[in-house]
FIPAFI-128100 format. One record per residue (C-alpha): x, y, z; residue in one letter. Coordinates in Angstrom, 2 decimals. Layout:
<pts>
<pt <X,Y,Z>,'a'>
...
</pts>
This chain:
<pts>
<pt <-60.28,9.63,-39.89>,'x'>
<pt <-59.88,8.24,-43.59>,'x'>
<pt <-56.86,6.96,-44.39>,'x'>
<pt <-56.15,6.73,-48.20>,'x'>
<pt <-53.22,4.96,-48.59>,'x'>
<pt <-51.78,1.53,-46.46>,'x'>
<pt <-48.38,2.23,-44.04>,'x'>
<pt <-46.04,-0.11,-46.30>,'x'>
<pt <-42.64,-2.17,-45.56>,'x'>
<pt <-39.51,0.09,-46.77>,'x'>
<pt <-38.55,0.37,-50.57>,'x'>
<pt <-36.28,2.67,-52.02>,'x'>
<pt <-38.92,4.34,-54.00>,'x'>
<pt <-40.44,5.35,-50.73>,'x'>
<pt <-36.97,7.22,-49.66>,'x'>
<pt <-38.29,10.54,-51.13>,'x'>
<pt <-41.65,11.67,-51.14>,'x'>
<pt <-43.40,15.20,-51.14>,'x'>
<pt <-46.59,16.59,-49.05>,'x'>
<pt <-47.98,19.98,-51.20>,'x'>
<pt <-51.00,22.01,-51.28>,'x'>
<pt <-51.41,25.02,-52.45>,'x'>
<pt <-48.85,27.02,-50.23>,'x'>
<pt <-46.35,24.98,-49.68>,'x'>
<pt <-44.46,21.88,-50.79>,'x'>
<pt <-42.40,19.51,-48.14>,'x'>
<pt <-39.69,17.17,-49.95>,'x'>
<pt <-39.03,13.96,-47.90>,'x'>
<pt <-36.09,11.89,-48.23>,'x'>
<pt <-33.78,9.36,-46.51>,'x'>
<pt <-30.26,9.40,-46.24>,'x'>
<pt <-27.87,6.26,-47.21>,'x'>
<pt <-27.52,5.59,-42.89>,'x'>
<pt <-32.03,5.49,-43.30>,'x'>
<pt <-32.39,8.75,-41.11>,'x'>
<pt <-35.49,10.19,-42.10>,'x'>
<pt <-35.31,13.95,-42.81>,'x'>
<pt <-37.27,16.96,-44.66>,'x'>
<pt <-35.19,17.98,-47.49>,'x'>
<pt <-36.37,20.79,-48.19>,'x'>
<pt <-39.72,23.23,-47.47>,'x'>
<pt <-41.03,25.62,-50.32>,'x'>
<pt <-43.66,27.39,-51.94>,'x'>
<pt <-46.01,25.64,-54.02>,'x'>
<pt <-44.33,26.11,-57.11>,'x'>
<pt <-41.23,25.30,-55.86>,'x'>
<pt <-39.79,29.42,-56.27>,'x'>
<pt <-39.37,30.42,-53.01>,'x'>
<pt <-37.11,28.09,-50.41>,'x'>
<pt <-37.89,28.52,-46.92>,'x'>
<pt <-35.32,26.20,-45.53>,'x'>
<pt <-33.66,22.80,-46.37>,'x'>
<pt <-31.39,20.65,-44.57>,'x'>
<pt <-27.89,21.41,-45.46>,'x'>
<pt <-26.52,17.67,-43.77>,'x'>
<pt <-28.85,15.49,-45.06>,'x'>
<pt <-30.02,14.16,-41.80>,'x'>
<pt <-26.87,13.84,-40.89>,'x'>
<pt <-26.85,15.90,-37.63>,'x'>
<pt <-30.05,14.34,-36.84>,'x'>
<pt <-28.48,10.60,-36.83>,'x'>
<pt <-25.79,12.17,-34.85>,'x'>
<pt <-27.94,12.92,-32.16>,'x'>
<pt <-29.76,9.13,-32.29>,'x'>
<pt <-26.52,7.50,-31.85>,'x'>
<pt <-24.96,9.75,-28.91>,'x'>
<pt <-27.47,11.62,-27.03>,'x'>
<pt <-30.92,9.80,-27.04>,'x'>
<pt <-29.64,6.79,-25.15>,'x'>
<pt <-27.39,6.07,-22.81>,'x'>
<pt <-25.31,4.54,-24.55>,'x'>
<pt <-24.06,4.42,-27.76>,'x'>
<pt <-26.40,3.52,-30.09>,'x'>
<pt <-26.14,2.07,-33.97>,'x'>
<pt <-29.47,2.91,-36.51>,'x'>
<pt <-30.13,0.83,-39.24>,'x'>
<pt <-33.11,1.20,-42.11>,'x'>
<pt <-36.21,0.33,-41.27>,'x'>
<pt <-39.01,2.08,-43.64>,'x'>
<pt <-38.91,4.27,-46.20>,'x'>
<pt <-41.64,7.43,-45.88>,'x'>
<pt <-44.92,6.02,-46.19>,'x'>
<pt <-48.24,8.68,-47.11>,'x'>
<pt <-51.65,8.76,-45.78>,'x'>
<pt <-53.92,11.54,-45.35>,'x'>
<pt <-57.42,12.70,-43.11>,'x'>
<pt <-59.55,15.44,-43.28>,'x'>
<pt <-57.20,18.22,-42.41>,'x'>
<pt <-53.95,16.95,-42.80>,'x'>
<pt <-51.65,15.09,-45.55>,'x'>
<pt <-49.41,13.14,-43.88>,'x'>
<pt <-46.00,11.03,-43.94>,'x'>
<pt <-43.70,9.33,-41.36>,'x'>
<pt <-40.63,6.64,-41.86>,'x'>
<pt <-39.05,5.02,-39.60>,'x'>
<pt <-35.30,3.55,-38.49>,'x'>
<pt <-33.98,1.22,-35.46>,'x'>
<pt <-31.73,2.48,-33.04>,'x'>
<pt <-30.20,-0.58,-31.18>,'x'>
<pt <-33.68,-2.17,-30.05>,'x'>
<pt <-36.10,0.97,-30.57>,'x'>
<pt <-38.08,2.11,-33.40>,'x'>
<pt <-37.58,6.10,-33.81>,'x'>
<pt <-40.00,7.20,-36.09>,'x'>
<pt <-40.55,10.51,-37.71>,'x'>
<pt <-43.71,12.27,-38.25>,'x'>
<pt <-44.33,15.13,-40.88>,'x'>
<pt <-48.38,16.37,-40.80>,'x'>
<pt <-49.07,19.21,-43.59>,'x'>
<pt <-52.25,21.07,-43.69>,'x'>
<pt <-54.19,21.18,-46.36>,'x'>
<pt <-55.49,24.74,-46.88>,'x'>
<pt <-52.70,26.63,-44.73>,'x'>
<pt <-48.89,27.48,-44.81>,'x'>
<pt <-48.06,25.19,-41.72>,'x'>
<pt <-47.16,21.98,-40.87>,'x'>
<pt <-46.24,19.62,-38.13>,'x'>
<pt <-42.94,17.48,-37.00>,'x'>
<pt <-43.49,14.88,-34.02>,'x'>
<pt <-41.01,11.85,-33.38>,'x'>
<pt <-42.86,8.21,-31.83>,'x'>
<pt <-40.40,5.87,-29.95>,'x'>
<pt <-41.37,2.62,-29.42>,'x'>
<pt <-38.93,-0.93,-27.86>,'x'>
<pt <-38.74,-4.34,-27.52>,'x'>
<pt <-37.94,-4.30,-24.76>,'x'>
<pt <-37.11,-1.83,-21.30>,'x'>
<pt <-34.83,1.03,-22.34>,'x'>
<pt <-34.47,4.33,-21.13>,'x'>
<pt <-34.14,7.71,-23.06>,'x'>
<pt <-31.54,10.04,-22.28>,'x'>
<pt <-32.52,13.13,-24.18>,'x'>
<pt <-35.92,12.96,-26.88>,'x'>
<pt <-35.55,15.09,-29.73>,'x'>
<pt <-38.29,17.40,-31.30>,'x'>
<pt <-36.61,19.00,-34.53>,'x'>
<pt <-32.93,18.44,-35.67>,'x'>
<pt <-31.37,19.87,-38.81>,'x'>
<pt <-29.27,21.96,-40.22>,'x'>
<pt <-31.46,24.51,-41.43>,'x'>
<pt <-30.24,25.85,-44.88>,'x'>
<pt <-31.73,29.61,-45.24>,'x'>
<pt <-32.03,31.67,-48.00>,'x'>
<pt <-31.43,35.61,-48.92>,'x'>
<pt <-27.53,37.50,-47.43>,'x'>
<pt <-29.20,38.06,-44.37>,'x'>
<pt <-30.92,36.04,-41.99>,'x'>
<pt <-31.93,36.53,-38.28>,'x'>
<pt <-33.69,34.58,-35.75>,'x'>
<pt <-36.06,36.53,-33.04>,'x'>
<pt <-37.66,35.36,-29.52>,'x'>
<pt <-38.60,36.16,-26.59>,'x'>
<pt <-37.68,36.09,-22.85>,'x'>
<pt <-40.81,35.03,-20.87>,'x'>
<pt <-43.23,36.83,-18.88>,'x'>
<pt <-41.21,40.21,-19.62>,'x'>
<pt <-41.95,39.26,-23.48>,'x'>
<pt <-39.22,41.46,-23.94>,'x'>
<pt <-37.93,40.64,-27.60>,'x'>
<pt <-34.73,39.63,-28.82>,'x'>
<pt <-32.83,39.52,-32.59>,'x'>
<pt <-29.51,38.61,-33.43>,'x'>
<pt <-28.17,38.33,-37.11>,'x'>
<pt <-27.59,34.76,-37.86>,'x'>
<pt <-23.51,34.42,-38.25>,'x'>
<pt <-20.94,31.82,-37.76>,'x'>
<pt <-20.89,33.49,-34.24>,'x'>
<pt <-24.45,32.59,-33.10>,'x'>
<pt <-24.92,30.64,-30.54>,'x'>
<pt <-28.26,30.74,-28.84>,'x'>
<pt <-29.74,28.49,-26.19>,'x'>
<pt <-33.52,28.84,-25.47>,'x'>
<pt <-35.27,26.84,-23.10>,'x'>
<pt <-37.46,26.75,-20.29>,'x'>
<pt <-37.91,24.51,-16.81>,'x'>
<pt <-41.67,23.50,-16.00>,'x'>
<pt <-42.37,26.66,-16.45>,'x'>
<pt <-41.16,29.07,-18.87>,'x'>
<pt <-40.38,32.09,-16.87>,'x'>
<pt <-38.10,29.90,-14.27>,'x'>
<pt <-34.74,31.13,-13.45>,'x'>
<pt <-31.55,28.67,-14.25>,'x'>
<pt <-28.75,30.33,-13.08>,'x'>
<pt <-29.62,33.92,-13.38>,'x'>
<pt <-31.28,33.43,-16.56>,'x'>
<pt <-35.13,33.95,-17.57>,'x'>
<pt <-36.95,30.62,-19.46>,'x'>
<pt <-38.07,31.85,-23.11>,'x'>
<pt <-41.55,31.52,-24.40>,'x'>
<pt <-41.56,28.44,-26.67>,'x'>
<pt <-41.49,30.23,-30.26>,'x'>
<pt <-39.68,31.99,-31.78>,'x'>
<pt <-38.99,33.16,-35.59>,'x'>
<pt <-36.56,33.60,-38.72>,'x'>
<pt <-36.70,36.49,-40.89>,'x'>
<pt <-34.91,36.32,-44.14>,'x'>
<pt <-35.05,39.22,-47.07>,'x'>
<pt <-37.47,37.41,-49.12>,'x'>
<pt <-39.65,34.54,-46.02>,'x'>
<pt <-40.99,34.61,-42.39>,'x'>
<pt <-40.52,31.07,-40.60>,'x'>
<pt <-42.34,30.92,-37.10>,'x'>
<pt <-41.22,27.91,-34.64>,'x'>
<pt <-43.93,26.75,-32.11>,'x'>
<pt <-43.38,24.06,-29.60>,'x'>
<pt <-46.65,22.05,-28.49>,'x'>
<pt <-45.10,21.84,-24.61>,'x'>
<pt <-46.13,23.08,-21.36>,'x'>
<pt <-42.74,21.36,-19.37>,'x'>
<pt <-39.24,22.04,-19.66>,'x'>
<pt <-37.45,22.30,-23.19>,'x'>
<pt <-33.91,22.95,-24.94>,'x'>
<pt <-33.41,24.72,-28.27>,'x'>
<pt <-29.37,24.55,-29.34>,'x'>
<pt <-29.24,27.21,-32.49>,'x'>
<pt <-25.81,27.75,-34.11>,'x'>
<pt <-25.08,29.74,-36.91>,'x'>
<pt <-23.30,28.54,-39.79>,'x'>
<pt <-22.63,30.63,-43.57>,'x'>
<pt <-26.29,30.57,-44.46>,'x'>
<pt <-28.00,27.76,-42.39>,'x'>
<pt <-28.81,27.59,-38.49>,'x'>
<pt <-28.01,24.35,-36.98>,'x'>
<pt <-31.02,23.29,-34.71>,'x'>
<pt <-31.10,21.26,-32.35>,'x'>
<pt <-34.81,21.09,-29.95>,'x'>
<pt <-35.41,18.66,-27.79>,'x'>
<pt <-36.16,16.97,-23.97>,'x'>
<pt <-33.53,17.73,-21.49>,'x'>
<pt <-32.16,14.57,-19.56>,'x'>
<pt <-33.48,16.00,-16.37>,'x'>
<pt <-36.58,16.97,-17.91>,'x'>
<pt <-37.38,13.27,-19.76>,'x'>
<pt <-36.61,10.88,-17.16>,'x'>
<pt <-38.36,8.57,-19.51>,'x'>
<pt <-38.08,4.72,-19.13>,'x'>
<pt <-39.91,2.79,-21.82>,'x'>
<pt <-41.41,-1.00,-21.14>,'x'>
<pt <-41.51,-3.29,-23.91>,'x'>
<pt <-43.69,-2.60,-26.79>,'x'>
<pt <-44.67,0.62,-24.98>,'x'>
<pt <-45.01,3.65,-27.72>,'x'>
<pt <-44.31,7.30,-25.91>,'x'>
<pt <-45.09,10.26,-28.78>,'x'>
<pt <-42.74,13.51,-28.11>,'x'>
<pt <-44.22,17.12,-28.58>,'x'>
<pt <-44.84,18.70,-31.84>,'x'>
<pt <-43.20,21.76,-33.04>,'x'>
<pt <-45.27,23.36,-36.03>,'x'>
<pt <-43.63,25.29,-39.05>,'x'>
<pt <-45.57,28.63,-40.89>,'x'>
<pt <-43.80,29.95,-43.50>,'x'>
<pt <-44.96,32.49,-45.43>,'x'>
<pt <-43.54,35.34,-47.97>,'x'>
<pt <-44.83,38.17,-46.26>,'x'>
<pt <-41.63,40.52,-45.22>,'x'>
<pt <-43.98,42.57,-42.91>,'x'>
<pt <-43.45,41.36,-39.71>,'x'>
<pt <-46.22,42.96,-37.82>,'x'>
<pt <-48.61,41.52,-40.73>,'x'>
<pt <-46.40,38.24,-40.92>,'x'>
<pt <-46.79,37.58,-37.24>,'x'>
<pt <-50.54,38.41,-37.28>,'x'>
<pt <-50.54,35.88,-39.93>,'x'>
<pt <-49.08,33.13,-37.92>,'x'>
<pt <-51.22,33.55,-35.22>,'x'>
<pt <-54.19,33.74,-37.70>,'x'>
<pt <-53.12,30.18,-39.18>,'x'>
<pt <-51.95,28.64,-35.76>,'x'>
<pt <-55.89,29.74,-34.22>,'x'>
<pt <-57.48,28.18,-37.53>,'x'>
<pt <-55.32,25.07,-36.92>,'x'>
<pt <-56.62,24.95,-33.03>,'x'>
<pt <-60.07,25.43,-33.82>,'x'>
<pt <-60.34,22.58,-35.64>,'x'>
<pt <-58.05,20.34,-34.13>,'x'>
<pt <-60.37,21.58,-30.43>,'x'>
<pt <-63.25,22.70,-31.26>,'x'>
<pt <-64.97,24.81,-28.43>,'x'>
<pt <-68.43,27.07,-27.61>,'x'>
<pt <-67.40,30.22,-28.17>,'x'>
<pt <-65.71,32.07,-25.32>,'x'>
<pt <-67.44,34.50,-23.75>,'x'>
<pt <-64.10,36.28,-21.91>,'x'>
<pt <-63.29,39.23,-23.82>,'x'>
<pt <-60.24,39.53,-25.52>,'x'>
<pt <-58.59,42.63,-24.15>,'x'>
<pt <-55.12,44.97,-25.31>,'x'>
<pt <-53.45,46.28,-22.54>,'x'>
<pt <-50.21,48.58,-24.08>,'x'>
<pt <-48.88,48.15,-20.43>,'x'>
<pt <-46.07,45.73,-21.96>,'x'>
<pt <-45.27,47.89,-25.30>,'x'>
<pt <-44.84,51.08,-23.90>,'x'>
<pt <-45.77,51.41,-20.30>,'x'>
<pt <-46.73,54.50,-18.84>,'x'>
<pt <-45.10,56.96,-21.65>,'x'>
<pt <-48.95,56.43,-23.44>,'x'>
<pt <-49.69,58.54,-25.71>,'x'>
<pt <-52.87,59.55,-28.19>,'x'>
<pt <-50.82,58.66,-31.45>,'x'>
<pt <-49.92,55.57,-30.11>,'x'>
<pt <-53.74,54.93,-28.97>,'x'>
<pt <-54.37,55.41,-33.03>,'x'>
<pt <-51.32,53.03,-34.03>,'x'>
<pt <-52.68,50.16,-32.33>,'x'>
<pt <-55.74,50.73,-33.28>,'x'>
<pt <-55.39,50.46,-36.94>,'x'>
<pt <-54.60,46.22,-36.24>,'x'>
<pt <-57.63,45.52,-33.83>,'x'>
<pt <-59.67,44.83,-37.08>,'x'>
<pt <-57.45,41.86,-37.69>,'x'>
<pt <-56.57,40.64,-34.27>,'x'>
<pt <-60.01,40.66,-32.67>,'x'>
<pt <-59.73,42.83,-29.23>,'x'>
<pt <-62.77,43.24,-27.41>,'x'>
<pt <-60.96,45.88,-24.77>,'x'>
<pt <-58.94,48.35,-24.94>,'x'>
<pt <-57.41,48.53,-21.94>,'x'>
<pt <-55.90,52.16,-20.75>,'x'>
<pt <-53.35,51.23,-18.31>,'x'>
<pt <-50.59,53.33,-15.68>,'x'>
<pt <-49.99,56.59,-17.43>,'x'>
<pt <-52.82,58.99,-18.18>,'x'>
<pt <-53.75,60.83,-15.23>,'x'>
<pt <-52.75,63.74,-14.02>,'x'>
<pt <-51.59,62.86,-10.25>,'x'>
<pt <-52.63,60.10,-8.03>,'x'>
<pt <-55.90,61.42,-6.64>,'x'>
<pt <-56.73,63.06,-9.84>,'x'>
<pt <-58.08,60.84,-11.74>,'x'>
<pt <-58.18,63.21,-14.81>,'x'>
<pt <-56.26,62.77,-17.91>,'x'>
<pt <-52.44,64.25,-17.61>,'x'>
<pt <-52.63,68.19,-18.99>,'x'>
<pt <-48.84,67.62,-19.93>,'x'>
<pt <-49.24,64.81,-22.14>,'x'>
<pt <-52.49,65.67,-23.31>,'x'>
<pt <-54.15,69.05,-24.97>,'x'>
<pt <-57.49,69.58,-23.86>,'x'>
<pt <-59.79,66.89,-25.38>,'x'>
<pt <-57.24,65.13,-27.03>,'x'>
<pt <-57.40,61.89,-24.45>,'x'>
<pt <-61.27,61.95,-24.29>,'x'>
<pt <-61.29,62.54,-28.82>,'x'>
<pt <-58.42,59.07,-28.51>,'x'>
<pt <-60.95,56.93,-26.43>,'x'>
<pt <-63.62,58.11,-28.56>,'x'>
<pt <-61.77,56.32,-31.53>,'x'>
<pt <-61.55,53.56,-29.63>,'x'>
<pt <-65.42,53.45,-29.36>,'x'>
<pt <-66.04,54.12,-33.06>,'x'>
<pt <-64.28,50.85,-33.98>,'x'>
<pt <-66.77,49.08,-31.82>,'x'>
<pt <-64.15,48.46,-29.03>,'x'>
<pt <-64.79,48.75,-25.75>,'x'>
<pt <-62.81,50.86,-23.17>,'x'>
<pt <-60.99,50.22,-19.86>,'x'>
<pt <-59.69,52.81,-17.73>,'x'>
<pt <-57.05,51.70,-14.97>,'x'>
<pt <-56.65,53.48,-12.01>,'x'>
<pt <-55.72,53.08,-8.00>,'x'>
<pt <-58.11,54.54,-5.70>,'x'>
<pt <-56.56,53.85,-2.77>,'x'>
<pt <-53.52,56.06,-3.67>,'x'>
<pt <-53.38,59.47,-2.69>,'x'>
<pt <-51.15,62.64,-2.91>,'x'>
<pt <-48.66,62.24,-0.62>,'x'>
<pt <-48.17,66.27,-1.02>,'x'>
<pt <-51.71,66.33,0.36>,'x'>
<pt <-53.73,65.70,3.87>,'x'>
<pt <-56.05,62.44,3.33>,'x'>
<pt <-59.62,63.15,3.52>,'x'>
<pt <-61.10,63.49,6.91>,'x'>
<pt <-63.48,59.85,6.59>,'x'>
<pt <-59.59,58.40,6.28>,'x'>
<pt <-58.16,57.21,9.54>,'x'>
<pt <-55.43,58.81,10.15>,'x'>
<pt <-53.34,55.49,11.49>,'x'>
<pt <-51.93,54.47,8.05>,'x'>
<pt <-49.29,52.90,7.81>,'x'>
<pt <-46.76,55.25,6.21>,'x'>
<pt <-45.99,53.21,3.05>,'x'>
<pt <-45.51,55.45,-0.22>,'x'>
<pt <-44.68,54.12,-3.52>,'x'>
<pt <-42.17,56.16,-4.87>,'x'>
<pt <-42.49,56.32,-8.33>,'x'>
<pt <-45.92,58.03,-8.36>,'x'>
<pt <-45.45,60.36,-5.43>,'x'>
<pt <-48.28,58.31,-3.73>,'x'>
<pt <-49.53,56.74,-0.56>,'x'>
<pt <-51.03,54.10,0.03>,'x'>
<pt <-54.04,52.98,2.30>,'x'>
<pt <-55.68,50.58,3.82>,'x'>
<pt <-59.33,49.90,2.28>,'x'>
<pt <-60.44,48.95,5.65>,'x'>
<pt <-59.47,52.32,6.95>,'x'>
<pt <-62.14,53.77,4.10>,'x'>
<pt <-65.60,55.04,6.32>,'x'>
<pt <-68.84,53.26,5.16>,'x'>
<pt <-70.68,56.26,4.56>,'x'>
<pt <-68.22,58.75,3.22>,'x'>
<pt <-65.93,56.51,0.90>,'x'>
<pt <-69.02,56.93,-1.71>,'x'>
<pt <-67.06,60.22,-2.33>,'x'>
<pt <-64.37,58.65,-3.52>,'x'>
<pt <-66.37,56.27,-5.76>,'x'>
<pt <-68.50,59.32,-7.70>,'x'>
<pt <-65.19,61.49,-7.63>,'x'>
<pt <-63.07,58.37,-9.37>,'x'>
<pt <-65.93,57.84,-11.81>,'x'>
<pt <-66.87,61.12,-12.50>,'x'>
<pt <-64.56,61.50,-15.64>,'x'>
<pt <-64.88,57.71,-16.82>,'x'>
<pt <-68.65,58.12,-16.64>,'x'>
<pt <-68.32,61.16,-19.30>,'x'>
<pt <-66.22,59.56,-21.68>,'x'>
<pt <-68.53,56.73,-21.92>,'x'>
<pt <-66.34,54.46,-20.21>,'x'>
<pt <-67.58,50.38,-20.14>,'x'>
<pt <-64.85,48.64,-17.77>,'x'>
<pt <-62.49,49.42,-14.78>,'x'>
<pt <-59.30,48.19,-13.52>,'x'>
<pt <-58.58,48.98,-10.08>,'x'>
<pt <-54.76,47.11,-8.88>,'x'>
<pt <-52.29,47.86,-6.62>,'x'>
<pt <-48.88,49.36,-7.82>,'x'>
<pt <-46.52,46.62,-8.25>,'x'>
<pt <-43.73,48.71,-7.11>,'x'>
<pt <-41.64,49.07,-4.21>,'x'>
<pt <-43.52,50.32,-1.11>,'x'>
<pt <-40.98,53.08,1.03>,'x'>
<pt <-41.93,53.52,4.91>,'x'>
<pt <-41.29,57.23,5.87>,'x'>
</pts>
């Protein structure tokens, strides 16, 4: 790592200082209390604003001096922002005391993308504990009338938007793990985004344990408040000890589109991982499942939709989940939903974008309106998931030598379409005894 320029002692010249490249340009400053803060994030040329901070690192000293110890604390200057750079990143971080630690901020930008990095050190002189460690506070100045802020509630990844107003209040957060239930309510996924008429800002939080994001709305800004819940930290520091807190990285971007503004983000964030961890290449393919999206109401049209961003996402699979078939039993695509050909001419679109396909299906679900198949015992229990006017067996009650009828009769179809993968699963919905 070559560092071009020496970490220096504080001088007022270093209170504001800028990290650019070709995308973006991050003004630093320091406020007259010496809270470190980014004053502002733009494009290159300075045209469009993505967000600045409307207190002036006010609402982050705030926060040092009432919630990160135990006590009350009192920050004084320490360093102004001091610049270095490496191979990927340029790079910037200033520091102040609060009573006897050193909090000091951390601001990475990459060179050749629209993203950058915030990370906070904490070092002592001696034992202390921290109360609550903060990731990212400001009071995020937005532009354009309208602004709103989207996320989403974990392992549903059901998405949410509300407009930003004076009324917002939003609290995001998560336990150990994200889709842990606090009192009735689901963890979010650590990200989330704001959309503004003229800029798309995605939030992503480096952490695997539990986290807190306070957002409240204010006439154009979003006071924002991330950071390590008491009961999460737990943190004691001895002296001299240095503890780094997890980083949240920034895109920004002018792009309006969401669909192409998100696919973006994750374009720059992968770039970023790849060379931050560089790996072999993975053999596991990567595979679209529209379970999530749309369920079972699947359609042909929709097959085409998705298809037209596989180009710039990379699938492997495309997986055809709950919702073709005809009938448990008959494993045949749905006549109702589909005119004749119409399913096998959608897979065959799949296959001409050099995708493969995957066909999900339940073999061990019958007709209920039907007598099993002699080679099944006849002992079941009676256990019928309702929603798909099935039953259910037992593959142990399947005879060695006549299940094979089942296997060629399941197959039959997939083997015509030019099928490549399977999915067999059970039903994930409530079993009825009759």
């Amino acid at each position: 790592m070559a560092v071009l320029l020496l970490f220096s002692s504080f001088k007022q010249k270093d209170a504001d200082r800028t990290l650019a490249n070709s995308q973006l340009k991050v003004n630093l400053a320091i406020n007259p209390d010496g809270t470190p803060y980014i004053a502002n994030v733009s494009d290159s040329n300075g045209s469009v604003i993505y967000f600045s901070d409307a207190s002036r690192g006010m609402v982050l000293k705030n926060r040092l001096t009432q919630n990160f110890l135990y006590s009350h604390a009192a920050i004084k200057p320490l360093s102004g922002w001091k610049i270095a750079e490496d191979q990927l990143f340029y790079k910037a971080q200033a520091s102040v005391i609060v009573n006897n630690c050193k909090f000091t901020m951390h601001v990475e930008l990459m060179k050749n993308q629209p993203i950058l990095s915030i990370y906070n050190t904490v070092s002592s002189t001696q034992k202390v504990k921290i109360k609550e460690f903060p990731i990212l506070v400001s009071e995020l100045a937005l532009s354009g009338k309208t602004q709103s802020v989207n996320w989403w509630i974990a392992y549903d990844y059901i998405p949410q938007k509300e407009t930003i107003t004076t009324d917002t209040h939003l609290w995001l957060h998560s336990r150990i793990h994200s889709a842990d239930i606090t009192n009735t309510v689901m963890g979010n996924v650590p990200y989330w985004t704001i959309e503004t008429p003229g800029s798309f800002i995605g939030f992503s939080l480096a952490w695997c344990g539990g986290w807190r994001a306070s957002l409240n709305g204010k006439m154009g800004a979003l006071t924002t408040d991330v950071y390590l819940q008491e009961d999460e930290t737990q943190l004691s520091l001895n002296p001299n000890e240095v503890i780094k807190g997890p980083e949240l990285s920034i895109y920004c971007s002018p792009t309006t589109d969401r669909m192409l503004a998100r696919k973006n983000w994750l374009n720059v964030r992968q770039n970023l991982a790849s060379k931050l961890y560089p790996t072999p290449n993975i053999g596991i393919p990567l595979i679209y499942n529209h379970w999530y999206s749309v369920g079972a109401a699947l359609t042909s049209q929709f097959v085409k939709d998705q298809l037209k961003w596989f180009d710039s996402y990379g699938f492997d699979v495309f997986m055809i989940d709950d919702g073709w078939y005809k009938r448990v039993g008959a494993w045949t695509p749905s006549d109702v939903k589909f005119k004749p050909t119409e399913f096998e001419n959608a897979l065959g679109g799949v296959r001409a974008k050099g995708v493969r396909v995957g066909l999900w299906s339940c073999p061990q679900l019958f007709d209920k309106r039907h007598s099993l198949p002699k080679f099944i015992a006849e002992d079941q229990p009676k256990r019928y998931p309702s929603a798909m006017m099935g039953r259910l067996v037992d593959y142990n009650a399947f005879d060695s030598m006549d299940s094979s009828l089942i296997i060629s009769t399941h197959f039959n179809f997939w083997a015509q379409t030019g099928g490549n993968l399977t999915k067999i699963s059970f039903p994930k919905i409530p079993l009825l005894e009759k």
